[in-house]
SEVEX-570452 format. One record per residue (C-alpha): residue number from 1; residue in one letter; x, y, z. Coordinates in Angstrom, 1 decimal, padded with zeros to 4 digits. Example, Ala and Ser with C-alpha at 12.3 -4.5 7.8 and 13.67 -1.06 7.14 Angstrom:
% residues 2
num residu px py pz
1 A 012.3 -004.5 007.8
2 S 013.7 -001.1 007.1
This chain:
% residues 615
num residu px py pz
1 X 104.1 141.3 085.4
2 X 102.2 143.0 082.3
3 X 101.3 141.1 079.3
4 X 101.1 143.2 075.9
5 X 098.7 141.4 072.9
6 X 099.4 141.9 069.4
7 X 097.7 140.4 066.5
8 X 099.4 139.1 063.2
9 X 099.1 137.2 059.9
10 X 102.4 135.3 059.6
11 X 103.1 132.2 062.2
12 X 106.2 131.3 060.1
13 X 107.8 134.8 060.0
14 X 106.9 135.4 063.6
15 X 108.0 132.0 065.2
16 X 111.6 132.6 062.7
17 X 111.8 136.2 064.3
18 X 111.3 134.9 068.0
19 X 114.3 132.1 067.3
20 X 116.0 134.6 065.7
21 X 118.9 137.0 066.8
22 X 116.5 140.3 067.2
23 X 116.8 143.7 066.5
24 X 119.5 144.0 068.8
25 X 120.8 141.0 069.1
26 X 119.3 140.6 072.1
27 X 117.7 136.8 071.7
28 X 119.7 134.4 073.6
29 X 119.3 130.8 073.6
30 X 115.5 130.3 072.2
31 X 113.3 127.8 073.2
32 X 109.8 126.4 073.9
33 X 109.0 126.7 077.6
34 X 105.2 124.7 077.1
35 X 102.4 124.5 074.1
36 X 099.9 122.2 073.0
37 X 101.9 119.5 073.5
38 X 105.2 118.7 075.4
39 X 108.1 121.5 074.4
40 X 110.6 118.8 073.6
41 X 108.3 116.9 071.4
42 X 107.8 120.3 069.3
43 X 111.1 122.0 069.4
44 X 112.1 122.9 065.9
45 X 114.9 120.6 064.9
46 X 118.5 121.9 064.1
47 X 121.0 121.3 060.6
48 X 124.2 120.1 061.4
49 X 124.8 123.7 060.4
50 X 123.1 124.9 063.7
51 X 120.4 126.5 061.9
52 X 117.2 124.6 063.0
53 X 114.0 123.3 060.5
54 X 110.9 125.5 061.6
55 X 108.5 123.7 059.3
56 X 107.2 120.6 061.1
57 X 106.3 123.6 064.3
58 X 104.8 126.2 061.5
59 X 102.9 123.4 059.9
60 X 101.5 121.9 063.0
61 X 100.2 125.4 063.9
62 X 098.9 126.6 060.8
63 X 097.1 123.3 060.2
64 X 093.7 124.3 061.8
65 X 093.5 127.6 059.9
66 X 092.8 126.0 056.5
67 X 089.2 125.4 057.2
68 X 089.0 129.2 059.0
69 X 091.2 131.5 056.8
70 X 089.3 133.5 054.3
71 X 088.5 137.3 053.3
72 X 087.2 138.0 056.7
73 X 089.9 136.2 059.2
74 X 092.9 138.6 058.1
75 X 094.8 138.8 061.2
76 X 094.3 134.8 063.0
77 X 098.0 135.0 064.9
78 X 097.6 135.9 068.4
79 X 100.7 136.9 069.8
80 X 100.9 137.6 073.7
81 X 104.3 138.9 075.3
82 X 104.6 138.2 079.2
83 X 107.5 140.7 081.1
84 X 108.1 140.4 084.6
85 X 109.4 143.6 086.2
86 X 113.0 145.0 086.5
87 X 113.1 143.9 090.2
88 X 111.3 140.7 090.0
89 X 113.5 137.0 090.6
90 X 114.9 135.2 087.7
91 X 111.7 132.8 086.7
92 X 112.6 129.2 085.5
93 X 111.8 127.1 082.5
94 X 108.5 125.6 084.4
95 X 107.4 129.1 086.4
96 X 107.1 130.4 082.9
97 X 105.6 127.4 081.4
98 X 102.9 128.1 084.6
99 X 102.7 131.9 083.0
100 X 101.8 131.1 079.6
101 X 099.1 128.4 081.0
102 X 097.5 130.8 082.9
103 X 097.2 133.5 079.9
104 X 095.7 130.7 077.7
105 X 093.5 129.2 080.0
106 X 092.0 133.1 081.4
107 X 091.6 134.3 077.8
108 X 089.8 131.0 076.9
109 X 091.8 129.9 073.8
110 X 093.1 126.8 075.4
111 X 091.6 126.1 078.9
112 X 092.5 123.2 081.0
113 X 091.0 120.0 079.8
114 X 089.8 121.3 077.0
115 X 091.6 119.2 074.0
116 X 089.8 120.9 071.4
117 X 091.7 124.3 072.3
118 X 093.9 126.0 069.9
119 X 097.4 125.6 069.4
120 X 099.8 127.5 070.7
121 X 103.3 128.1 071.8
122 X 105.6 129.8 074.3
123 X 109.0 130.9 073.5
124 X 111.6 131.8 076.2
125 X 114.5 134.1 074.7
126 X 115.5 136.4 077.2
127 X 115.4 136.3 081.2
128 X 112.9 138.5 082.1
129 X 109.7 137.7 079.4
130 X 108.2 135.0 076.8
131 X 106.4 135.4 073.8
132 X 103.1 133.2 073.5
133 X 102.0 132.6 070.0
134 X 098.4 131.0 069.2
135 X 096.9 130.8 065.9
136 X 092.7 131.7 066.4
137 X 091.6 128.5 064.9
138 X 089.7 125.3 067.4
139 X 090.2 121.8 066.7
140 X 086.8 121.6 066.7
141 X 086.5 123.7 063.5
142 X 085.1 126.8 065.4
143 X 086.6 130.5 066.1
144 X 087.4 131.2 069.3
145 X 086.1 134.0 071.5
146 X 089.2 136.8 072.2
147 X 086.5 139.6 073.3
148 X 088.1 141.5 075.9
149 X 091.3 139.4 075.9
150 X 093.9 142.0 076.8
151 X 092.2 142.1 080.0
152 X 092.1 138.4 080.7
153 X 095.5 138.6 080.5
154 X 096.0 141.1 082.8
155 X 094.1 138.5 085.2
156 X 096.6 136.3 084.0
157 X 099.3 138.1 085.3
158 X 098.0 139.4 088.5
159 X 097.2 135.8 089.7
160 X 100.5 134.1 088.6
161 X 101.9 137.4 090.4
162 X 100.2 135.7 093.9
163 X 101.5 132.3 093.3
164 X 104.9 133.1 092.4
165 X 105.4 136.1 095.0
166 X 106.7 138.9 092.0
167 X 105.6 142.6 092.9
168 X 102.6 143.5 092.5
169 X 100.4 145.3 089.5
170 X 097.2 147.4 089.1
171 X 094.1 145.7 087.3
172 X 092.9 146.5 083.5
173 X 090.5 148.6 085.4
174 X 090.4 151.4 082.7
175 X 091.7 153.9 085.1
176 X 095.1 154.4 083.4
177 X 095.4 157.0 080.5
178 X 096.5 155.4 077.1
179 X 100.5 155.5 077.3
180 X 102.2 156.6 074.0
181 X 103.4 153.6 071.5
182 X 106.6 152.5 071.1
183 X 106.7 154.7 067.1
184 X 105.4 157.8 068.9
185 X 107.7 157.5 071.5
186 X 110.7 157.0 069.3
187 X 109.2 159.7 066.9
188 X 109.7 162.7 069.2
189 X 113.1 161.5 070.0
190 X 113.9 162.1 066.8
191 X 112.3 165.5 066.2
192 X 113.2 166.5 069.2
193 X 110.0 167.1 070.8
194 X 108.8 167.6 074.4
195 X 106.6 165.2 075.1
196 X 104.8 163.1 072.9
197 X 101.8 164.1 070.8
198 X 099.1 161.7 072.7
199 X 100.2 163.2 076.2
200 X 100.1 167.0 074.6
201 X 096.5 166.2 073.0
202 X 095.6 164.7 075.7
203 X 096.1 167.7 078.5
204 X 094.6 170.5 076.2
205 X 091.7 168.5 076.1
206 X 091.1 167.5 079.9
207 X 092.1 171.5 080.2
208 X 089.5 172.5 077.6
209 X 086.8 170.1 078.9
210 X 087.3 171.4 082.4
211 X 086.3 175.2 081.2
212 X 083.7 174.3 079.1
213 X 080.3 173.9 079.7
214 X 079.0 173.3 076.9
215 X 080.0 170.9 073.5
216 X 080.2 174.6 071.2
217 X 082.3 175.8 073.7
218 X 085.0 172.8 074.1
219 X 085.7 172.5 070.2
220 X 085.8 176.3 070.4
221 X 088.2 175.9 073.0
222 X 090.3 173.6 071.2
223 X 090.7 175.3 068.1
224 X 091.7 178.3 070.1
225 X 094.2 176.4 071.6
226 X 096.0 175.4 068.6
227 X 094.6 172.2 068.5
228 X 092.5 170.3 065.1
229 X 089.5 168.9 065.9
230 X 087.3 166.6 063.3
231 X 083.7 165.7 064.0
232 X 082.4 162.3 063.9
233 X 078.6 162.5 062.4
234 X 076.1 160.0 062.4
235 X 074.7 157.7 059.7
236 X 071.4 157.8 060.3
237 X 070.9 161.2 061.4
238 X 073.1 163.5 059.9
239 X 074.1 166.8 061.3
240 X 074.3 164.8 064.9
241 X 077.7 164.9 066.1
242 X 078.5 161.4 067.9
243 X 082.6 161.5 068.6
244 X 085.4 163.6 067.9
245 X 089.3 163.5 067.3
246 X 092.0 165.5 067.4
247 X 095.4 166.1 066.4
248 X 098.4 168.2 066.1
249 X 099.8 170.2 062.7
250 X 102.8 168.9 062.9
251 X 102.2 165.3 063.8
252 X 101.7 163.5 060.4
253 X 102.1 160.1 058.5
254 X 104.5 159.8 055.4
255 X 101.7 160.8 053.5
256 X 101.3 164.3 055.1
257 X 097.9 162.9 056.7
258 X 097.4 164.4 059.7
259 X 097.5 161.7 062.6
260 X 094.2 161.4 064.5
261 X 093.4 160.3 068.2
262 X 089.9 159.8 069.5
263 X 088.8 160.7 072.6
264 X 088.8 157.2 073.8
265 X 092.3 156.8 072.8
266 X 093.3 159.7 075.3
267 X 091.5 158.3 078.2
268 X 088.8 156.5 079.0
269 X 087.2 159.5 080.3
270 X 087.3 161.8 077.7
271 X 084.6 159.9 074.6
272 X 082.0 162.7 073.8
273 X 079.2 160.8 075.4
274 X 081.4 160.8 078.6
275 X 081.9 164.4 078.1
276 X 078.1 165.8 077.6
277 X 077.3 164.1 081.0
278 X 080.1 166.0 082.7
279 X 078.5 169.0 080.8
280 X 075.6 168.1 081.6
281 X 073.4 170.7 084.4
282 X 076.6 172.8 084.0
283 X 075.2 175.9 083.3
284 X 071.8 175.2 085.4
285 X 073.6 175.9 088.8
286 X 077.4 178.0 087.3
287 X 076.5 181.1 090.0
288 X 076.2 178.3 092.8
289 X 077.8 179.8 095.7
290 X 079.6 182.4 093.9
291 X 079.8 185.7 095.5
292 X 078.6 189.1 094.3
293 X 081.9 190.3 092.9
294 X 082.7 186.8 091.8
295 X 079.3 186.5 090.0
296 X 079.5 190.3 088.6
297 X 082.4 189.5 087.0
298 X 081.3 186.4 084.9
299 X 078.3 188.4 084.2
300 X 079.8 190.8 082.6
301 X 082.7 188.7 080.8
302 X 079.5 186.9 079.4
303 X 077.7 190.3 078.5
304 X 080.4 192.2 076.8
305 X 081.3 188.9 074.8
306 X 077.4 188.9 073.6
307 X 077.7 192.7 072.5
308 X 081.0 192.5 070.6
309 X 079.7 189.5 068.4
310 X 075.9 190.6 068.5
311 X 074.5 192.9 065.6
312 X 071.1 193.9 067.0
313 X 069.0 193.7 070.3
314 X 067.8 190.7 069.5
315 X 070.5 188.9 068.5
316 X 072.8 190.0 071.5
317 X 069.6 188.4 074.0
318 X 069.9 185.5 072.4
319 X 073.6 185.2 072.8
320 X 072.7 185.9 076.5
321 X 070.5 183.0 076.8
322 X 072.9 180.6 074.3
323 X 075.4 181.1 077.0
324 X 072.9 180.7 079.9
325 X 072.4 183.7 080.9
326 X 069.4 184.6 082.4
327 X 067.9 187.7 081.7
328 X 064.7 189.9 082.8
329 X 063.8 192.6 080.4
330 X 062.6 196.1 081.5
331 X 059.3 197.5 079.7
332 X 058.4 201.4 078.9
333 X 055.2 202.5 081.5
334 X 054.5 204.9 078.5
335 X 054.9 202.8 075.2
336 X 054.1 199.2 076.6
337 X 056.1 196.7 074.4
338 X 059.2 198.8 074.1
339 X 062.3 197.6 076.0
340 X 064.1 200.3 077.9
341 X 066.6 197.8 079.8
342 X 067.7 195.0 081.1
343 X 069.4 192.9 084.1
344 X 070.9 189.4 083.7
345 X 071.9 187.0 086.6
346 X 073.3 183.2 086.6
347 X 071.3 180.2 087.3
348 X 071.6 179.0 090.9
349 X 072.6 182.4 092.4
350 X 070.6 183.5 094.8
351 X 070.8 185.7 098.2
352 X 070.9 184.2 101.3
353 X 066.8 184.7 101.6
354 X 066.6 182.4 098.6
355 X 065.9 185.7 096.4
356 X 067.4 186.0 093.1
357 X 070.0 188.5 092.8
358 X 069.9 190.8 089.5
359 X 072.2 192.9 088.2
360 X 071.4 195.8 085.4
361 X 073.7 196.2 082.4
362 X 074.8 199.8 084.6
363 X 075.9 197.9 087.0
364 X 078.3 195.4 085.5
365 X 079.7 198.6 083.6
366 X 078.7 201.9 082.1
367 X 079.1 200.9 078.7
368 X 076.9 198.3 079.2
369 X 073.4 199.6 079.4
370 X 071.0 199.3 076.7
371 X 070.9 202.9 075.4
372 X 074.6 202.6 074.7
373 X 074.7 199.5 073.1
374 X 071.8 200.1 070.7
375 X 074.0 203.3 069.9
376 X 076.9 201.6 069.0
377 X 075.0 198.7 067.3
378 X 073.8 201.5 065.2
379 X 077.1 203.1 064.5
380 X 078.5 200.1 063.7
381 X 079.6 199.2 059.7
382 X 077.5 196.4 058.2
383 X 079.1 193.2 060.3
384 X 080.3 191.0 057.8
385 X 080.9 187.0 058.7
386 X 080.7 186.3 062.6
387 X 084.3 185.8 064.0
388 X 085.7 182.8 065.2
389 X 088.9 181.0 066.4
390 X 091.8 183.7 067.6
391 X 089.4 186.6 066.2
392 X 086.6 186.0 068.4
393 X 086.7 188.0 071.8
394 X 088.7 185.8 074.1
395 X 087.2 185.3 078.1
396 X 088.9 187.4 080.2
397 X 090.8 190.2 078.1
398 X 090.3 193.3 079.9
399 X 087.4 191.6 082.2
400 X 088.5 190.8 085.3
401 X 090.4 192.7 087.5
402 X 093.3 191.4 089.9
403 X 090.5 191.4 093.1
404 X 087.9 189.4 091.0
405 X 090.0 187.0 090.3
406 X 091.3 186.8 093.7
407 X 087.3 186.6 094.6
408 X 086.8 183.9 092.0
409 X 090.1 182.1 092.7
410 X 088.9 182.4 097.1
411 X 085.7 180.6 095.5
412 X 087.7 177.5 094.2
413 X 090.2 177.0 097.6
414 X 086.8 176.9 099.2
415 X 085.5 174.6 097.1
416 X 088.1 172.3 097.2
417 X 088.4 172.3 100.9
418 X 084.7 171.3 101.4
419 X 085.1 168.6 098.7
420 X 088.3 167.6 100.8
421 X 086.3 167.6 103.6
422 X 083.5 165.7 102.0
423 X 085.9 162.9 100.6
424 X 087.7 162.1 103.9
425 X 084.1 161.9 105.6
426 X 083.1 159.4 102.8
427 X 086.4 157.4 102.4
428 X 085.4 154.9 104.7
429 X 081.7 155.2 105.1
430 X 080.4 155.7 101.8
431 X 083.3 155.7 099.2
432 X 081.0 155.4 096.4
433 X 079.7 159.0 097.8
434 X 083.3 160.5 096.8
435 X 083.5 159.2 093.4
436 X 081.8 162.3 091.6
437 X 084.3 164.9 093.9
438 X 087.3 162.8 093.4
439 X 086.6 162.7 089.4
440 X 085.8 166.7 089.5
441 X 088.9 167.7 090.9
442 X 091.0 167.1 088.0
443 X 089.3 169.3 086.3
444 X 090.6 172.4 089.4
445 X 093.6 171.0 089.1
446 X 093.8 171.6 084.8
447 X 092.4 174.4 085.2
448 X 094.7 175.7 087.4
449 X 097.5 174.0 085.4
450 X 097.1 176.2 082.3
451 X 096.1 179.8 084.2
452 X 099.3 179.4 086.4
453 X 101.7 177.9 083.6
454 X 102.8 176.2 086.3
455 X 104.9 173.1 085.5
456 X 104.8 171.6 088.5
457 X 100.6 171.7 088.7
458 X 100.5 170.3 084.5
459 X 102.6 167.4 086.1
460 X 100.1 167.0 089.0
461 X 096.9 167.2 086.8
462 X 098.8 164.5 084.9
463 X 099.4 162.4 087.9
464 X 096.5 162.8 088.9
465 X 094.4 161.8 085.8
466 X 094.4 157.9 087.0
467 X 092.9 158.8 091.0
468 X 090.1 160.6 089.2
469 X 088.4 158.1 087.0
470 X 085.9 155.5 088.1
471 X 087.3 152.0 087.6
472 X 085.8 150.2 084.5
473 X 084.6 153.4 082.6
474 X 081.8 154.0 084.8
475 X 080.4 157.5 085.4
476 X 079.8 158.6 089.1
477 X 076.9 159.8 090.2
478 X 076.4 163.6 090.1
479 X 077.0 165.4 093.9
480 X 076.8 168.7 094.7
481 X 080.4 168.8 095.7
482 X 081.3 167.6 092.6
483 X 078.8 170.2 090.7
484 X 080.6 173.0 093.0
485 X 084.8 171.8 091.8
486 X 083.4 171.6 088.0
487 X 081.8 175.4 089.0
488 X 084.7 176.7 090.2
489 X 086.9 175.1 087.6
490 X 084.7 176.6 084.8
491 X 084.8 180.4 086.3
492 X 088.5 180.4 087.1
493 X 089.2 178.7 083.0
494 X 087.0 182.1 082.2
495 X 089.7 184.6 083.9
496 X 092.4 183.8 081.4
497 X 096.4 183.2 082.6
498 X 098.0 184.6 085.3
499 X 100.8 186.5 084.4
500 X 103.0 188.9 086.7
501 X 102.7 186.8 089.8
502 X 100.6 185.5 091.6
503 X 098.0 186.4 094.9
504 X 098.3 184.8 098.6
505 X 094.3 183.6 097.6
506 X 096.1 181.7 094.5
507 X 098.9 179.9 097.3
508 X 095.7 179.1 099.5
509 X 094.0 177.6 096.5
510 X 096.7 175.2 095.5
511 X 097.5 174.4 099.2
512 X 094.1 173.5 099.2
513 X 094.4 171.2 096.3
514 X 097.2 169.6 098.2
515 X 094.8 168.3 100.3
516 X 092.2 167.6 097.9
517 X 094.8 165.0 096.5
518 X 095.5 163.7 100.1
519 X 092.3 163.1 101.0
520 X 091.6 161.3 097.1
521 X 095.0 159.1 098.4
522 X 093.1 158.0 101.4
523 X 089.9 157.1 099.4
524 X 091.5 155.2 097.4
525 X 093.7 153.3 099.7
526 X 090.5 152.8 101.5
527 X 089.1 151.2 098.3
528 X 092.2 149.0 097.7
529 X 093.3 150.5 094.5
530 X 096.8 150.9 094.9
531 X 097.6 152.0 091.8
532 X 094.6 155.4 091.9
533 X 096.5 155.5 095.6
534 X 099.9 156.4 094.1
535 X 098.7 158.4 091.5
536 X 096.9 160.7 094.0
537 X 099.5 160.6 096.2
538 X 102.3 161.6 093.0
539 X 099.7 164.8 092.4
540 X 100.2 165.6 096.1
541 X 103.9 165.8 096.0
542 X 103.9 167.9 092.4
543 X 101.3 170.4 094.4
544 X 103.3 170.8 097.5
545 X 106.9 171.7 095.1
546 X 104.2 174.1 093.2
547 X 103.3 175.3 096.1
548 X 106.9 176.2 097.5
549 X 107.7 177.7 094.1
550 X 104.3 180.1 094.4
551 X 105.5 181.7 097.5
552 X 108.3 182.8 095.2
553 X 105.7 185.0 093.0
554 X 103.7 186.4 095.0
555 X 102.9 189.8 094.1
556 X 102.3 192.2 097.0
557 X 098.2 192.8 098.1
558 X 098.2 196.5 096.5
559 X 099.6 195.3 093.3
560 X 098.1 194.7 090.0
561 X 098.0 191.7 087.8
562 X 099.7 192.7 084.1
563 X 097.2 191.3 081.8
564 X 098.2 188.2 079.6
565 X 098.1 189.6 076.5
566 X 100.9 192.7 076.3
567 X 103.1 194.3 078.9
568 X 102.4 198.0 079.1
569 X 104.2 200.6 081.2
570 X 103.9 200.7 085.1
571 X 102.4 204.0 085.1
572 X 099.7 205.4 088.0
573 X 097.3 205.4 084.7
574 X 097.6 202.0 083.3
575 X 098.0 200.2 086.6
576 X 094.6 201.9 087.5
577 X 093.3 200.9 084.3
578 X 093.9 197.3 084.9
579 X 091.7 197.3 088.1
580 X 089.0 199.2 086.4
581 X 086.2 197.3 083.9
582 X 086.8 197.7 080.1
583 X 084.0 198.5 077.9
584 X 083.0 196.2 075.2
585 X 085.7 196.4 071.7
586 X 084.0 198.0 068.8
587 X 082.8 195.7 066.0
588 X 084.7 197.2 063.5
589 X 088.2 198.1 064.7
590 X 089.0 202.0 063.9
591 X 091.5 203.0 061.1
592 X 094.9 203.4 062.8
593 X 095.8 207.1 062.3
594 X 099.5 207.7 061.5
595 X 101.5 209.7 064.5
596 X 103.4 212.9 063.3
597 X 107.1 211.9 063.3
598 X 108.6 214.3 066.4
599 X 111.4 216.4 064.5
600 X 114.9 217.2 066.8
601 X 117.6 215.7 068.3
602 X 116.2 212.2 070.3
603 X 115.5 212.5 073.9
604 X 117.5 211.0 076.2
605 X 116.4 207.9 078.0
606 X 114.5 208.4 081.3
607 X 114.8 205.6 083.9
608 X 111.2 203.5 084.2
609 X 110.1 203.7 088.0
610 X 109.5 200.7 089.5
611 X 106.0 199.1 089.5
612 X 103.7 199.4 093.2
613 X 101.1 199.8 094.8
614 X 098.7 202.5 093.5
615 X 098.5 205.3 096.5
């Protein structure tokens, strides 16, 4: 059973519309089931028309607002509907009476023995639900507390769920993503959408939140994606950014008002402060059990981003460091104070001896090192404003070759075993232990989402949204299995899409996540939350068909991934291109020089050769 609470100002229109034939005509014989006093005494008497006097009922109800109603008290009708579910027995006249007794003695508006209550209603005009209709005003002359009613009623309903043997519901445990409103639903019908706006907002930003690691970088990300974004700032400190909303273009109001959603109204996972503690040590342990390759490559997706925007020494340092990077700066022997190069690493990787490991800007690529950079900072034009949004260098474009992100896609399946691993172990020793692993791994599994375009993962990171979140809100306690998912979620977001099929290392990584959602199913069983259960458990079987469709396009080990963003020929040059590092795009893009037009008849088409491995 689920109860739904809505708030009014009109007891006579309301109590008229409940006795009324509906929308639809869909109201069939309406009556009072229970209320303040006995149903007979207060059912609304009928005309010898058949038409029936509601004033005597919307009097007695109203009665106790005189002395409350004012400026402040606009909405005092407290309207409560109580469905049972589609497969649920026929309830009589007195089980639902029992319902609506419940719901006003858990919310506290009119608890047992208390005559003083307020006065209320419950009208019966279908099989299958009641409406309960109150009016927030004590006998007494006070107001009565409704804090936190909507989940009193859902109390309400799982305990009259025990006594009258109906199936089964999950608690208001704040574990279940906000569900789209009746108007937004019926909305995209009519424009024909996909999906609804709240469910589209709310999966580019659990996708953009799982390859950020920092608040810049998420709103970056967001805007990137298509996606508005407006800043909440505080009152007593201005320029501190305390929330956020966002919205689509083409979702507005009558007005042409864009329509907003906070991040609260997506998920109770997703506020800002929630957010910054998920981002928060991100970038103090990123190169964590990354590889060499694996950690080259961010390096140097991180370094040529700094030199394209940078427009001096200085400022391309500090970009490093913005984007924690650390770096170590070589000094002239002849001319102390002058810099003559530099090597960078990531915080938290180390060699095995507990050493750091550096790389020089030779060594992530030959365009790289300081001499050349300071050459073409030099050669540049005069940079004019910094860009930003589709102009900026995007992660990934020309970065990362098909074997780094096999290396840095390896990473992830590993890391998802051992947090498999870890969450089993803990499911029925320590389940609290799991928490932090469980709520990482929807972050992997976004992640993976949007650099596949898989439909079948989007649907399982949906799914699996409700197994990840603590219930009530609450933020787990950081693990280092936790720390290692959000890792590996944040270096694969930094590789870009996969396009032209994908690697055996990208099968074992979502076959890996299959079992990451397995072992969440158990931890969650083990905890008794059914509902988190079934979630995990639906993410499992959407993994295992993405799985099956993978197999279907996989490319062969000695072929090359087509980058994301154009389709070039399959010759020997370009397919050894892809696999080789790109150097850093010039700040100002060179005039396009006009090819000679090629006089004579036109050549006849040659036949492309087939793409393969480079011999």
């Amino acid at each position: 059973m689920i109860g739904k609470v809505l708030r009014g100002t009109n007891v006579a229109r309301l109590i008229y519309y409940l006795y009324g034939p509906g929308k639809a005509n869909a109201h069939t014989d309406p009556h009072l089931v229970a209320g303040f006093r006995d149903p007979d005494e207060l059912e609304p008497a009928r005309y010898p028309n058949g038409s029936r006097d509601f004033r005597r009922l919307t009097g007695l109800l109203s009665q106790p607002l005189a002395a409350l109603y004012g400026p402040a008290y606009k909405k005092p009708v407290w309207h409560c509907v109580a469905r049972a579910a589609p497969g649920d027995r026929m309830l009589s006249d007195s089980e639902w009476a029992g319902v609506a007794a419940e719901i006003m003695h858990r919310t506290g508006l009119a608890p047992r023995g208390d005559d003083a209550g307020v006065r209320w209603v419950a009208v019966r005009h279908a099989g299958d639900h009641i409406h309960v209709v109150a009016t927030l005003a004590r006998l007494d002359g006070a107001r009565p507390r409704i804090w936190n009613d909507f989940y009193r009623v859902r109390e309400a309903c799982r305990a009259v769920e025990q006594r009258y043997g109906l199936r089964t519901t999950a608690p208001g445990d704040r574990t279940a993503a906000r569900r789209p409103t009746r108007a937004e639903t019926e909305q995209t019908a009519r424009r024909g959408w996909a999906e609804p706006p709240r469910v589209a907002l709310r999966r580019q930003v659990c996708a953009a939140a799982a390859g950020a690691g920092t608040e810049r970088e998420f709103f970056a990300a967001l805007e990137d994606a298509g996606v508005l974004v407006r800043k909440r700032y505080s009152v007593l400190r201005p320029g501190e950014v305390t929330g956020y909303a966002v919205g689509l273009p083409q979702h507005v109001n009558r007005d042409g008002g864009v329509i907003w959603y906070s991040g609260g109204k997506l998920a109770a996972d997703l506020t800002l402060p929630k957010l910054r503690h998920r981002w928060s040590g991100a970038t103090q342990a990123v190169g964590y059990g990354l590889s060499g390759p694996a950690a080259r490559a961010v390096l140097r997706d991180a370094v040529t981003g700094a030199a394209e925007r940078a427009r001096n020494e200085q400022d391309f340092f500090a970009r490093l460091r913005k984007a924690g990077v650390t770096v170590r700066l070589r000094f002239s022997e002849v001319n102390p104070g002058q810099v003559t190069g530099y090597a960078v690493t990531l915080p938290g990787h180390h060699h095995s001896d507990g050493q750091r490991l550096w790389y020089s800007g030779g060594r992530l690529c030959g365009e790289l090192t300081l001499p050349r950079l300071r050459r073409r900072w030099a050669a540049a034009e005069p940079a004019g404003p910094e860009r930003s949004g589709a102009d900026a260098a995007q992660p990934g474009t020309f970065r990362f070759t098909a074997a780094e992100r096999d290396v840095i896609y390896g990473h992830a399946a590993r890391q998802a075993a051992k947090a498999a691993e870890h969450i089993r172990r803990s499911a029925h020793r320590d389940p609290g232990a799991a928490a932090d692993a469980a709520w990482a791994a929807a972050d992997a599994l976004h992640v993976a989402a949007q650099a596949t375009g898989s439909r079948a993962l989007g649907r399982a990171a949906d799914a699996y949204g409700r197994a990840a979140r603590a219930p009530y809100g609450r933020i787990p306690r950081r693990t280092s299995d936790g720390d290692g998912l959000r890792t590996a979620a944040r270096v694969m977001a930094l590789t870009g899409r996969i396009t032209g099929g994908v690697s055996l290392v990208t099968v074992a990584l979502i076959a890996n996540l299959v079992a990451l959602a397995a072992a969440v199913s158990e931890l969650r069983q083990a905890q008794q939350h059914a509902a988190q259960a079934a979630a995990a458990r639906a993410a499992a079987e959407h993994l295992r068909a993405a799985e099956a469709g993978a197999h279907f396009q996989v490319r062969h080990p000695g072929q090359a991934a087509t980058p994301s963003h154009a389709a070039r020929p399959a010759t020997a040059a370009n397919l050894a291109r892809r696999d080789a590092p790109a150097a850093p795009r010039p700040a100002v893009p060179p005039r396009a020089v006009p090819r000679p037009q090629r006089s004579g008849p036109p050549r006849s088409p040659v036949p492309r050769r087939r793409a393969g491995p480079i011999r």
